[in-house]
C-alpha positions in Angstrom: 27.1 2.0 -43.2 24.3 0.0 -44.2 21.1 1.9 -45.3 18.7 -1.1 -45.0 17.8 -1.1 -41.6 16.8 2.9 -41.7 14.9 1.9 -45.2 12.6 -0.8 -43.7 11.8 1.5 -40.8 10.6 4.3 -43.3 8.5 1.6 -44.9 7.0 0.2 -41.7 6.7 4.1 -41.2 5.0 5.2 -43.6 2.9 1.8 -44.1 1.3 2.5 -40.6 0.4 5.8 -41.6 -1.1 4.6 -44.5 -3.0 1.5 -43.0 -3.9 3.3 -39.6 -3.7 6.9 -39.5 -5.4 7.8 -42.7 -8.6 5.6 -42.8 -9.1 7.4 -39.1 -8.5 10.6 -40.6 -11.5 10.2 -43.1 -13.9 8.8 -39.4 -13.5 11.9 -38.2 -14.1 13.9 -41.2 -17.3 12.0 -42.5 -18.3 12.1 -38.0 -17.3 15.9 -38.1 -19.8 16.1 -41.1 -22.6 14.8 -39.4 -22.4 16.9 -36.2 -22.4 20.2 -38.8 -25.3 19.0 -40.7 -27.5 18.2 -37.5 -31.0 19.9 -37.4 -34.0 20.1 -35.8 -36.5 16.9 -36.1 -33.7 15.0 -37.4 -33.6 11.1 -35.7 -30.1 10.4 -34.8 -28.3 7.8 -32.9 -25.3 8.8 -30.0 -22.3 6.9 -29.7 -23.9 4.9 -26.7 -27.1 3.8 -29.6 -29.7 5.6 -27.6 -32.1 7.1 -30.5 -33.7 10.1 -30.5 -35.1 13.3 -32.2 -33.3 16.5 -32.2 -35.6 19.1 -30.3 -32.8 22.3 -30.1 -29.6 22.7 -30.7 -26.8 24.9 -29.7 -23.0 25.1 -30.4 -22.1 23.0 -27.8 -24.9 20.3 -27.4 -28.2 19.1 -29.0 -31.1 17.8 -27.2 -33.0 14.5 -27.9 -36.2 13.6 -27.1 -36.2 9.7 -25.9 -39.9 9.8 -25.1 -42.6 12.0 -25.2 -42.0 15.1 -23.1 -38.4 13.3 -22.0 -35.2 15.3 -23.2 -31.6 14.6 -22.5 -29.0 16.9 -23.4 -25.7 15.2 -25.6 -22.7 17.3 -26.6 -22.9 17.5 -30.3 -19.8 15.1 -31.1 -21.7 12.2 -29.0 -24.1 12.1 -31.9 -23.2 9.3 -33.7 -25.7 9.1 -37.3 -28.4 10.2 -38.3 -31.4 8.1 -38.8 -33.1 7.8 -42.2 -36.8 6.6 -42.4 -38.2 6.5 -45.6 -41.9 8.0 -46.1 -43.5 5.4 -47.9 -42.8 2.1 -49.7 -42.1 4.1 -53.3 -38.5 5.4 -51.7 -37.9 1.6 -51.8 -39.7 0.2 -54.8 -42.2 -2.0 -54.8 -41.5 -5.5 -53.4 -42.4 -8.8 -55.1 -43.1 -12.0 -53.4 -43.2 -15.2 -55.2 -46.2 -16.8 -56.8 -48.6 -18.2 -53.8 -46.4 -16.4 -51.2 -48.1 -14.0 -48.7 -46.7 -11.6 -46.5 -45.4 -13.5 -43.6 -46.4 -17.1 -44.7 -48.5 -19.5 -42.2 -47.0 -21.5 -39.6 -48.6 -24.6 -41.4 -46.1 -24.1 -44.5 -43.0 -22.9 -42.2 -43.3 -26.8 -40.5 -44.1 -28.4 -43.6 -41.2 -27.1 -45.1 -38.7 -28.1 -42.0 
């Protein structure tokens, strides 16, 4: 009996797992990680990008506040980051724009330059 076709299906086999199966494995680790490390005041994002900050939390669900006094309730898992927003310009470094540059430029040198 020939042993090739059984060979290349343990290949294809174990090529899928390695291709698919695992790289999904480590989403829902690093997601699982997120939804353990939630806490109050942090600004997060839910699956459906709706942004909000944490107000409580319990074991089952979280809720956000959308708007001032305005807070939905979102099963833990539907939250889908957390938001980082630096403090001030030093978290960044300092940013350098070219000799004669301004901030935002003037619309007389954007259609000069077109």
């Amino acid at each position: 009996m020939n042993a090739l076709p059984l060979l290349m299906i343990a290949v294809l086999a174990g090529g899928f797992w390695f291709l698919v199966m695992r790289p999904a494995k480590a989403r829902q680790q690093a997601q699982l990680k997120v939804v353990n490390e939630l806490s109050v005041g942090d600004r997060v994002m839910t699956t459906a990008g709706l942004f909000g900050t944490i107000r409580d939390i319990t074991d089952s669900d979280v809720g956000l506040e959308i708007a001032d006094g305005v807070i939905v309730r979102y099963v833990r898992e539907a939250i889908a980051k957390t938001i980082v927003t630096p403090s001030s310009a030093e978290e960044f470094g300092e940013i350098e724009l070219p000799s004669g540059a301004d901030a935002l430029g003037s619309a007389s040198d954007t259609a000069s330059k077109k």
